[in-house]
Structures are given as structure tokens and as C-alpha cells.
C-alpha positions in Angstrom: -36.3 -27.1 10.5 -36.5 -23.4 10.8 -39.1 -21.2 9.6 -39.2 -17.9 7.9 -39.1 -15.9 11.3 -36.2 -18.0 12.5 -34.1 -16.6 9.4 -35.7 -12.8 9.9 -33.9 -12.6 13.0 -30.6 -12.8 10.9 -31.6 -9.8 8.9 -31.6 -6.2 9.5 -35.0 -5.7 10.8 -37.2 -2.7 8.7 -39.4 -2.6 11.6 -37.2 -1.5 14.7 -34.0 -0.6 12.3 -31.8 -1.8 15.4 -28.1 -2.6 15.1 -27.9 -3.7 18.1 -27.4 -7.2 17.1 -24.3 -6.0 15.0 -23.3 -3.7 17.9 -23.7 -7.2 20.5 -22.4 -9.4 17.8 -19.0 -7.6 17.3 -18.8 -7.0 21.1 -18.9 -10.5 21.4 -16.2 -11.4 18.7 -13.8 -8.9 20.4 -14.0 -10.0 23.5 -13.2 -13.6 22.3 -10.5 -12.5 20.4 -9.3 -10.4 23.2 -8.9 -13.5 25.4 -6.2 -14.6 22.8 -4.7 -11.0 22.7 -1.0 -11.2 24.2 -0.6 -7.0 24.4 3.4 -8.0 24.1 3.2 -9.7 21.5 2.6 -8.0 17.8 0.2 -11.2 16.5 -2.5 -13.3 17.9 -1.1 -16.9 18.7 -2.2 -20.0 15.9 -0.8 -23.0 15.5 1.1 -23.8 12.0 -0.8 -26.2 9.7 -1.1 -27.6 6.0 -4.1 -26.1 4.0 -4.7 -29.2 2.3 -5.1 -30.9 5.0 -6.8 -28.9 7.4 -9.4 -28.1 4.5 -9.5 -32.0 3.8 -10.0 -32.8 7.9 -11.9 -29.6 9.0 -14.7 -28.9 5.4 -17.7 -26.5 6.3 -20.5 -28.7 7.6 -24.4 -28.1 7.1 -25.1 -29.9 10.7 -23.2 -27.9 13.0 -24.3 -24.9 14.8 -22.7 -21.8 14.0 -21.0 -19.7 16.6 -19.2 -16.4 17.3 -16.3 -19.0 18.4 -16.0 -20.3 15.5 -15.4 -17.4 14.3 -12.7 -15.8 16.7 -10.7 -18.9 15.9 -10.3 -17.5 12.5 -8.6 -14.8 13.9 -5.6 -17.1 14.8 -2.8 -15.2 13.8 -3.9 -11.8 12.8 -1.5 -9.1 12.9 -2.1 -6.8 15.2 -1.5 -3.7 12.9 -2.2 -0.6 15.8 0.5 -2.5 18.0 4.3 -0.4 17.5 5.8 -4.2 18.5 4.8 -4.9 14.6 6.9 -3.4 11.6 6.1 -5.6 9.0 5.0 -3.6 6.1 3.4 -0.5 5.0 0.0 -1.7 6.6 -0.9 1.7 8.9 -3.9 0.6 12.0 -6.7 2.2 10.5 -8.5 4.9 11.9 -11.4 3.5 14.3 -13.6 6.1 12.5 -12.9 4.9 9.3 -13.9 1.4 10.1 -16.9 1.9 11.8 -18.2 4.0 8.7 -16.7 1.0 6.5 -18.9 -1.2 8.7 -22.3 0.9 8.2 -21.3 1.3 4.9 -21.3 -2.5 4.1 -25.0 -2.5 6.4 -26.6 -0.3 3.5 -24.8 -2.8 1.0 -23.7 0.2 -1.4 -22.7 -0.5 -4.4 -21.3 2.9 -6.7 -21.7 1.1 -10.1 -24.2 3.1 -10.2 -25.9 6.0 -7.7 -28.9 4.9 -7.4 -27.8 1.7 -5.4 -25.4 3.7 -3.1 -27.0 7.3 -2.1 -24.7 9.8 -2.3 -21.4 8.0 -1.8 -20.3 8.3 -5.7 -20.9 12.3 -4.9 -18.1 12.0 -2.1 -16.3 10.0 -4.5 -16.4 12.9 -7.0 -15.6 15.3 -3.8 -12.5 13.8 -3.4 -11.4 13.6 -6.8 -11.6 16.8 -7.1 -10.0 17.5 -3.6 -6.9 16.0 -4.8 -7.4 17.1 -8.7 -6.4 20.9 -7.1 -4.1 19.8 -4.6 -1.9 18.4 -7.5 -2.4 21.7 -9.4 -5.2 19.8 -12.1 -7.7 21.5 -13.2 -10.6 19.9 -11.6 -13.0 20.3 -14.1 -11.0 18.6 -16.2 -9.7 15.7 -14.1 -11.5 12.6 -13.5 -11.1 9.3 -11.5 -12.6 6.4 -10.3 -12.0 4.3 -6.9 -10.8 0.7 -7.7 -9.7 -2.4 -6.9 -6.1 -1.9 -4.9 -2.8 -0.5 -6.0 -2.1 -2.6 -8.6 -5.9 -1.4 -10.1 -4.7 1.9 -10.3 -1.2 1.0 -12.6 -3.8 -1.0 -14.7 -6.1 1.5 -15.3 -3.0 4.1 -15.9 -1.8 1.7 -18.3 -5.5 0.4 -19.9 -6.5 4.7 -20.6 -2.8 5.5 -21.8 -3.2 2.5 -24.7 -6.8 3.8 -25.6 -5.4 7.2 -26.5 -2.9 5.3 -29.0 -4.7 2.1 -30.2 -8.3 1.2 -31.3 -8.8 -2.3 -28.8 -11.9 -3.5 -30.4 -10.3 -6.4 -31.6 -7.9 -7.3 -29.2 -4.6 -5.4 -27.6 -2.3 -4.2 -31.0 0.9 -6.7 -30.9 3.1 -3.3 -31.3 2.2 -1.9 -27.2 5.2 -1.7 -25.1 4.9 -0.4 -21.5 8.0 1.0 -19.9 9.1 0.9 -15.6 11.8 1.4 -14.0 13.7 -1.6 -12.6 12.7 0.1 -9.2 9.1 0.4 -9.8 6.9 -2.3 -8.3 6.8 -5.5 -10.0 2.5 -5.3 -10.6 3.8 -3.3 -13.6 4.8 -6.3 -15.0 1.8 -8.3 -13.6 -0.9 -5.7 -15.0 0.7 -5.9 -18.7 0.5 -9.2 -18.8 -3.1 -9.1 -17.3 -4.0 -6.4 -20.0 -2.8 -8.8 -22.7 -0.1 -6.9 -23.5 2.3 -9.2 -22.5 4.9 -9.1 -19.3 7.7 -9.3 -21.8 6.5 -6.0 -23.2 6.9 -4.4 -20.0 10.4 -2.6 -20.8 12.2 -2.1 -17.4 14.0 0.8 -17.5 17.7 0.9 -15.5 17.6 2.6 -12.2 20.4 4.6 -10.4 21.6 3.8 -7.2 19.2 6.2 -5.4 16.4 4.0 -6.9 15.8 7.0 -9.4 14.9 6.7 -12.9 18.8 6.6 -15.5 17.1 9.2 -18.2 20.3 8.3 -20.2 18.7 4.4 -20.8 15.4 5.6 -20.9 15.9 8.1 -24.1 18.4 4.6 -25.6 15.2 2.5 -24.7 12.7 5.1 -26.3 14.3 5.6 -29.3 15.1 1.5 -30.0 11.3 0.8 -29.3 9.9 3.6 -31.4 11.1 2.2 -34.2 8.7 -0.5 -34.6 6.7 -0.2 -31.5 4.4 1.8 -29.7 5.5 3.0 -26.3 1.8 3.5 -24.9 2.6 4.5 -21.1 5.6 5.6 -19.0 5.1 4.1 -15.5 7.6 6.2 -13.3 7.7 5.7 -9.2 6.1 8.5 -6.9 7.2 6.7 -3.8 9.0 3.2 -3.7 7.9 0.4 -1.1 10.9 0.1 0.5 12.6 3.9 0.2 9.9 6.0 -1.0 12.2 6.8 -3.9 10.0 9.7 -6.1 11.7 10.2 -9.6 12.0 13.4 -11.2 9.0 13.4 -13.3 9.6 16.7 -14.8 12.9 15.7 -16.2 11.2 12.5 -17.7 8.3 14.5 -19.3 10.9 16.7 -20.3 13.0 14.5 -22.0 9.8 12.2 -23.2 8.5 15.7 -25.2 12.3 16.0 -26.7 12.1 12.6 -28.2 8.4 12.5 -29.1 9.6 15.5 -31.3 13.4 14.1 -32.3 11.8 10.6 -33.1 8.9 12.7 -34.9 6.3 10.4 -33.4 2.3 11.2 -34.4 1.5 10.6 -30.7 2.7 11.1 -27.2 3.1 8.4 -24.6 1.1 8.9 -21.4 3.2 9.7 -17.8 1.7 7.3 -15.1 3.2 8.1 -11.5 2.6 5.1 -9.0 1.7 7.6 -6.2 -0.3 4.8 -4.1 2.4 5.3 -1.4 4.1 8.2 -1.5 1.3 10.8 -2.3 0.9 11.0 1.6 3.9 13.2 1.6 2.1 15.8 -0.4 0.4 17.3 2.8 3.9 18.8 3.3 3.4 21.0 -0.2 2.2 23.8 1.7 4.4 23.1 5.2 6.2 25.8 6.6 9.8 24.4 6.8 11.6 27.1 7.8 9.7 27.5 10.9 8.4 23.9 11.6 6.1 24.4 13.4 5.5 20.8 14.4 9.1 20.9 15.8 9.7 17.8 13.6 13.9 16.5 14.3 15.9 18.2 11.7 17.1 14.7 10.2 13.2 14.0 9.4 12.6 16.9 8.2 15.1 16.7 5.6 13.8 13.5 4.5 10.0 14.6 4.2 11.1 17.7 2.3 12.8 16.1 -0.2 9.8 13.9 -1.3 7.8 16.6 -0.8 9.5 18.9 -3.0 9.8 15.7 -6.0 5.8 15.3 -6.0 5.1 18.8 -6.2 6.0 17.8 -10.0 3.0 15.6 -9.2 1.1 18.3 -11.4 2.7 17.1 -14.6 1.1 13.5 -14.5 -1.4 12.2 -16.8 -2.3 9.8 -14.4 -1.7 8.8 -11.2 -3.0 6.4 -8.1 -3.2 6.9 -4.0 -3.6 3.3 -2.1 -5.7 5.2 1.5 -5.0 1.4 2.8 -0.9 2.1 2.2 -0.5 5.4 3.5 -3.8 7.3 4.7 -4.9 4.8 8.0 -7.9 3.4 6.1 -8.8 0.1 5.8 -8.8 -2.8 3.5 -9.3 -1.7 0.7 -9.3 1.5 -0.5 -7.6 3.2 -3.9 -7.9 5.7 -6.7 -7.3 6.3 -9.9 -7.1 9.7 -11.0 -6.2 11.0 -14.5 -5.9 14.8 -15.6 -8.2 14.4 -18.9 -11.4 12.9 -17.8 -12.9 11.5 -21.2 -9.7 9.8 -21.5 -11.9 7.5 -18.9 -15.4 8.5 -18.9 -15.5 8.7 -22.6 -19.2 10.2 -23.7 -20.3 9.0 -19.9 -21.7 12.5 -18.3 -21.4 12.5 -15.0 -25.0 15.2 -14.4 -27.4 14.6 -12.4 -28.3 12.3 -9.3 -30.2 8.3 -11.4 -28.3 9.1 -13.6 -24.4 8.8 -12.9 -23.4 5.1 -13.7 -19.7 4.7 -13.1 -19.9 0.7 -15.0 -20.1 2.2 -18.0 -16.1 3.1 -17.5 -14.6 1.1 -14.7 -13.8 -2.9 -14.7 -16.4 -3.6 -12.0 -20.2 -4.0 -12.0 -19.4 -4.6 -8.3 -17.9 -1.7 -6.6 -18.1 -1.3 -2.8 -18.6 2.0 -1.5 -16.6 0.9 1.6 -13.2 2.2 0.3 -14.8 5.5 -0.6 -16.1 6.7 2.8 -13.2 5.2 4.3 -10.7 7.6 2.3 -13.4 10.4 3.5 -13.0 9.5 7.1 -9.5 9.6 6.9 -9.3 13.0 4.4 -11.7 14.4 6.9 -10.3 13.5 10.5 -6.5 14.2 10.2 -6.5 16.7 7.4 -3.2 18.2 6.0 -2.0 18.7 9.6 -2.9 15.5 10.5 -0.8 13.6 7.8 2.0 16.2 8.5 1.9 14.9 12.4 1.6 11.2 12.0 4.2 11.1 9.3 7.2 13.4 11.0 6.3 11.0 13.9 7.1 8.5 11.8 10.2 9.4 9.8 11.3 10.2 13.1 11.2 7.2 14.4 12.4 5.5 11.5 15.7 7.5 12.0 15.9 6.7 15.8 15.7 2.9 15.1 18.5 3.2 12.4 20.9 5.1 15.0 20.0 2.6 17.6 21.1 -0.5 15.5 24.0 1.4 13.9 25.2 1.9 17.7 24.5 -1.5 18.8 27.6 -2.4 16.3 25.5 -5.7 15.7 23.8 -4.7 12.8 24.3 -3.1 9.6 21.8 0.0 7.9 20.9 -1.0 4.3 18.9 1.8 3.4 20.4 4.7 5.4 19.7 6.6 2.7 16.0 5.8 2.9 13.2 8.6 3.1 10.9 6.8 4.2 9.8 4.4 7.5 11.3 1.5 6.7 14.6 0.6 8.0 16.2 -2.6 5.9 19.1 -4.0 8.1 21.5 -7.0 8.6 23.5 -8.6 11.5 26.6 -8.4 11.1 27.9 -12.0 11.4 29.6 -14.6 9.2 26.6 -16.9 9.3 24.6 -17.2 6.1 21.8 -18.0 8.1 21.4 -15.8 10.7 18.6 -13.9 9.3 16.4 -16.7 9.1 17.6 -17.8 12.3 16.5 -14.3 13.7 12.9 -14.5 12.2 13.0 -18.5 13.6 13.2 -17.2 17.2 10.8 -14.5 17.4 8.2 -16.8 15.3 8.6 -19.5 18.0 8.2 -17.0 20.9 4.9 -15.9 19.3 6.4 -12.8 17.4 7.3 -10.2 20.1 8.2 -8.2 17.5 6.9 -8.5 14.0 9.0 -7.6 11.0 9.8 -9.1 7.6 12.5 -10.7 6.3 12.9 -10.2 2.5 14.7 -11.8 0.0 18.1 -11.0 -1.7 17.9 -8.2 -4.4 14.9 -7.0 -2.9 16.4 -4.4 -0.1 15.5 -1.3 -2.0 17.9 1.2 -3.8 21.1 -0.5 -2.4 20.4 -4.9 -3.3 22.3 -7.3 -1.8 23.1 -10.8 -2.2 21.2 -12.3 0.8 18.0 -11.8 2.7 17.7 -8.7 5.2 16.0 -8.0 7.8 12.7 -5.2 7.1 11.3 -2.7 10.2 8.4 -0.9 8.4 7.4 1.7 11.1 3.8 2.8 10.6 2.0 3.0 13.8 1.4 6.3 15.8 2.3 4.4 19.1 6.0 4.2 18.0 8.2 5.1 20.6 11.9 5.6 21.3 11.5 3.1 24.2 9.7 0.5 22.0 12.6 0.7 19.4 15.4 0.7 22.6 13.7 -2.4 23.5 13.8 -4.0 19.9 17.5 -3.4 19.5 17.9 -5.3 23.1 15.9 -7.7 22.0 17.8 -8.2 18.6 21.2 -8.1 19.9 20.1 -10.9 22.5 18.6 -13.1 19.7 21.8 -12.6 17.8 24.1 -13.3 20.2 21.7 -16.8 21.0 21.6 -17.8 17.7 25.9 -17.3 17.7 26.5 -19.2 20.4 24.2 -22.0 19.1 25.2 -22.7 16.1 22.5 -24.1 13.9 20.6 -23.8 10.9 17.3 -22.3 10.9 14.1 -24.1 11.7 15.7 -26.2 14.0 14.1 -26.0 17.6 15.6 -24.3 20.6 16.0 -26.2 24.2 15.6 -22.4 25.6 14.6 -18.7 24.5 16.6 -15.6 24.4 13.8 -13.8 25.4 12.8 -15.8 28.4 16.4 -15.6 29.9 
């Protein structure tokens, strides 16, 4: 049985204030992991199993000693998110800085539900809603916001303070709401209606073009069918798709949403919500000299961040809007916000004065809200700066456009979004075999992911769909290279030409690995 100084020792001590058990413990737990870490490889090796199973054979005992061990085994599989082998998603390596504030952060235990259980962390969360209320052209004064819960928290809360400017919710959502999205906009639109009661069936998707942006011509037929006997309480329009970073024209649609307010003669105007949480990275190019480039960034790239740079400078014209640090500013897990251009649209009578006296529950969803994603977005913001942003993401785009010329020259493989602005580079081989994607993604799973990428599902490819899965390569890591993406199209046209010689289906094993040849 142990005693109460026994259990002390697990605590931070008030005495000595050491962290030097933190400092040994995560030492430790690296270097375990460490002995697992294959450098070519872009995850850490595990062994496939069935949850039920494993949670049925393997529950959490009271008897056994706990160990760092134990806990490096639960590591099995992580991606390793820094390495360039691994293009999976838009999931950046975050900045080392970032996490070790994140980790100190979590020490202290803040919570900015209110200030006086988190110092001045809600201050630097008020710092930086004001840093990007002016460099959106808001009047910061004016503007408010509120860190929260992901992505998908920030499209909620766009949609939650656009219905409270419209309806009275004190009983219940109004059965009249309607929410529109475009068709390219991410599908949490859909998810967050539904959470906010309004229903997902409510959520009016709005056609796209073939460039992913927003067909104004359905939009005004939509907005003038559902005025009739609805309320159109938000207008969720992209500011940077997953796939293509696709940013719609938002002044046209506030344009053309203040001609119908007026032709339909509503007594209210629907809210403009831009989902930002990726592509409001590319506003550090606003104030960019392109002309003279002084980063020297390929002329190809540049093109492509000038043109989503340009869109969001209509970024001003929002009513709301979110920023996902996690997606596109090198933070980690997780860190959003929410930021609106009339600030008692969310703090209502809720003065934000003096310090004991700021108590951000009184307007957000949580009682709970970690300070973690805060001085994580702080880090980042304060570390690379405009020029810093500017730097990692012509690296990027660059490489992005590398990769696609490589894979276009390998004549295996076919570009789905060579139109795309962004890092991602959406591709197929080019084979008869129904298959052969899965059967790509079968072989570098089995050899322990060499490279890691996605594979994603028909109609899902960004602005141009197709009929059957494709092949994803999301570069977001600073250690891209032209050599590591020479050696990925090797690698892929070796796979492809295996997996066309052996005919199979995927799944099935192989007697030998292209790889290993």
C-alpha cells in the first residue's frame, strides 16, 4: 500500500518547482520510441488488430506496474508528421517551440473559461484577435473572437451567432432556419447544422463550378426559393478547400446576397461565414512584393499563391470567419478561432475590462477551455511571422508543382487537380485495373509505409471528381525536397509496374516487395 509521500512524488513539487521529472520522463519516452523509429519510413511500425478484441484481451489492470513502456507501445503507428516521406494530409510538424510551450502550458493546467484560472493567456488570446482583426481590414475594436474546439467549432459558432441575429432560441431552434454551403465546402457544414438542431437536411448545398467556386446563378435561384417561407440565417462560403484551396469570390456573393436581401425585400440580412481554417495562411502574402519576389519563389508557385492571396484579401468583407493553427500555422493539436467582425454578436453584454473579471463561459460552449491552443497559435504567430509563412508556404507550393511534373513525366500516372493552388497533388495510375489504387496503398502498408499518403474515395478528388478512388500527396513538411519526391515517383512507378505484372486484387499478400528488389 502506498502512502501519501509515495503519491507526492507524482506531483509537481511546490517545494523545489523541478521539472525535471517531466524533462527525464519525456526523455525517456523518446528514446523508447526512437528505438521503433525507422528514419525511411514515414510511420512507426504496429501490428494490425481488432479493437474489440484487443480491449476484451488486453483491459487496464489495477495490479500491474505502470511503465514508460507501456506507454511507448501506444505510439505503435504514429505518423511521423516532420518526416517529407509522409503526404497524408494537411497535418504540418509543429513547431518544437510551440509544443514545448503547449507542454508548460498544460503543467500550469490553464483553463481560459475564465482569467483568473489561466494568468494572462486569455490577454494573448485577445492579442491575437486583434492581430488578425487588422490584418483582415476589421476594425479591431469592434471585432471579437474566441479560441475553440477545432475547425468544425469555428463553422458552428459562424452558424450558432448568425441564427442569434435572426431568431430568439430560448425555446428551441425556429423550424424556418436554413443554412446554405457550397457543394465544395467541407461536409462539417452539414454535421454542425444538424448538431445545432437545425437539421442536416436544412443545410442547402449550393452547386459549385468546376474550379470548386461558388455558381452565384444557383445561389440567387436557391435564395429566392427559400426566402419565401424560410429563413436563410448564414451563408457558409469556402476560404480555402481541403483538397485545392479553392477561395470563392466573397465579394461577388455579398454582392449579390445585398441585391436580393433588397429585391426579395427581406427585414434582415443573412450572415457571410468564410471557412478560412485553411486557407487564411495565404494571407501573409497580402502585403508580398510580387513583382520583385524577393524570396525568389518558381514563377509557377507564385502564380498559385497570388491568386489565393488576392481572393482573401476580400477576407475583410466577412461577418465571420475561422483559422485552424493545427491545419496551416505548424501548431499542434488543437488549436482554432473564431473570429467575427461585430463583437456583441458573441459577447453579448459580456465586457471584456479588467483582469478577475474577463469570463469567456459566459459566451463560448465550453466551461473547459485549454489554454494550450492559445499559446500554441502565439508561438507560431511569433516565430515565423509574415515572412516566415511566406517562406514555408512557396516552399511548399513549390514542391507541390515539382511532384506533379515528376508524375506527369513518368507517363504512369495521371494529375487530377493540376489546376490545384494548393500542396496537395490528387493523382491516378494510369492502368486498366480497377484496383490498382488500392493495390498501391496494399504495398507500401505492408512494407511499413515508405511513403505515406492517402487514398480517397471516388467523388472526393476536389474540383475535378471522378468515379473511383485516387491517390492523395498532401505536401506540408519543410523538409520536402526535389530528391525526396524523385525518389517517390521511382518508387511509384516500381509499385505499379509489380502490382501489373501480378495480377491480383488488393489485400492479397505478396511472395516478394517491389521495394526490396
Amino acid at each position: 500500500m502506498r502512502g501519501i509521500e509515495d503519491i507526492q512524488k507524482l506531483f509537481y513539487d511546490p517545494s523545489s518547482e523541478s521539472i525535471d521529472l517531466v524533462v527525464k520522463e519525456i526523455l525517456g519516452l523518446h528514446s523508447m520510441i526512437q528505438r521503433k523509429t525507422d528514419p525511411q519510413k514515414g510511420t512507426l511500425p504496429i501490428e494490425k488488430f481488432d479493437y474489440q478484441s484487443a480491449v476484451e484481451r488486453e483491459p487496464i489492470a489495477d495490479s500491474i506496474d505502470f511503465s514508460l513502456e507501456e506507454l511507448a507501445d501506444v505510439f505503435d503507428g504514429a505518423v511521423r508528421w516532420h518526416s517529407p516521406l509522409v503526404m497524408y494530409n494537411v497535418t504540418p510538424p509543429p513547431l518544437l517551440s510551440a509544443v514545448s510551450t503547449a507542454a508548460l502550458t498544460q503543467l500550469y493546467n490553464s483553463n481560459i473559461a475564465w482569467d483568473i484560472a489561466a494568468g494572462k493567456v486569455p490577454l494573448i488570446e485577445q492579442k491575437i484577435i486583434r492581430y488578425f482583426a487588422e490584418r483582415f481590414g476589421w476594425d479591431w475594436k469592434d471585432a471579437g473572437g474566441s479560441f475553440v474546439f477545432g475547425g468544425k467549432g469555428t463553422n458552428l459558432y459562424g452558424i450558432k451567432t448568425a441564427v442569434n441575429s435572426i431568431a430568439d432560441t430560448s425555446n428551441g431552434m425556429p423550424h424556418d432556419i436554413v443554412v446554405f454551403s457550397t457543394k465544395a465546402c467541407h461536409p462539417s457544414h452539414i454535421q454542425d447544422c444538424e448538431w445545432l438542431g437545425i437539421g442536416k437536411n436544412k443545410c442547402v448545398r449550393i452547386d459549385s463550378f468546376s474550379d470548386g467556386t461558388i455558381n452565384l446563378e444557383d445561389f440567387a435561384t436557391q435564395f429566392r426559393n427559400y426566402s419565401k417561407n424560410s429563413r436563410i440565417a448564414c451563408i457558409m462560403i469556402s476560404g480555402g478547400t481541403t483538397m485545392d484551396v479553392v477561395v470563392d469570390h466573397i465579394d461577388e456573393v455579398i454582392g449579390l446576397r445585398d441585391r436580393l436581401v433588397q429585391e426579395t425585400g427581406l427585414s434582415y440580412t443573412p450572415k457571410v461565414h468564410v471557412d478560412s481554417v485553411l486557407g487564411w495562411a495565404w494571407s501573409f502574402f497580402k502585403d508580398y512584393d510580387f513583382e520583385n519576389n524577393p524570396l525568389n519563389i518558381d514563377g509557377g508557385a507564385l502564380k498559385d499563391v497570388r491568386q489565393i492571396s488576392d481572393r482573401l484579401a476580400k477576407l475583410t468583407l466577412a461577418d465571420t470567419l475561422g483559422i485552424d493553427f493545427h491545419k496551416t500555422g505548424f501548431a499542434p493539436y488543437s488549436s482554432s478561432l473564431f473570429l467575427i467582425k461585430d463583437k456583441k454578436r458573441l459577447y453579448g453584454a459580456t465586457e471584456i475590462s479588467e483582469y478577475g473579471k474577463h469570463t469567456p463561459f459566459k459566451y463560448t460552449i465550453e466551461n473547459s477551455r485549454a489554454a494550450t491552443g492559445v499559446m500554441s497559435a502565439y508561438v507560431s504567430l511569433r516565430l515565423l511571422r509574415p515572412e516566415g509563412f511566406r517562406v514555408l508556404f512557396g516552399h511548399l507550393t513549390e514542391m507541390k508543382r515539382d511532384l506533379q511534373s515528376r508524375l506527369e513525366e513518368s507517363g504512369q500516372f495521371e494529375i487530377i487537380n493540376s489546376q490545384s493552388l494548393g500542396t496537395s497533388v490528387v493523382f491516378v495510375p494510369k492502368s486498366d485495373d480497377s484496383s490498382m489504387v488500392a493495390r498501391v496503398i496494399d504495398v507500401l502498408r505492408q512494407d511499413g509505409n515508405p511513403y505515406f499518403i492517402d487514398m480517397i474515395p471516388a467523388y472526393s478528388t476536389g474540383s475535378h471528381t471522378i468515379n473511383h478512388p485516387a491517390l492523395k500527396a498532401y505536401i506540408m513538411s519543410p523538409f520536402s525536397s526535389r530528391d525526396v519526391n524523385a525518389d517517390f515517383v521511382r518508387s511509384l512507378c516500381k509499385i505499379k509496374d509489380y502490382c501489373e505484372i501480378r495480377v491480383g486484387t488488393a489485400g492479397q499478400p505478396f511472395s516478394e516487395h517491389p521495394l526490396k528488389a
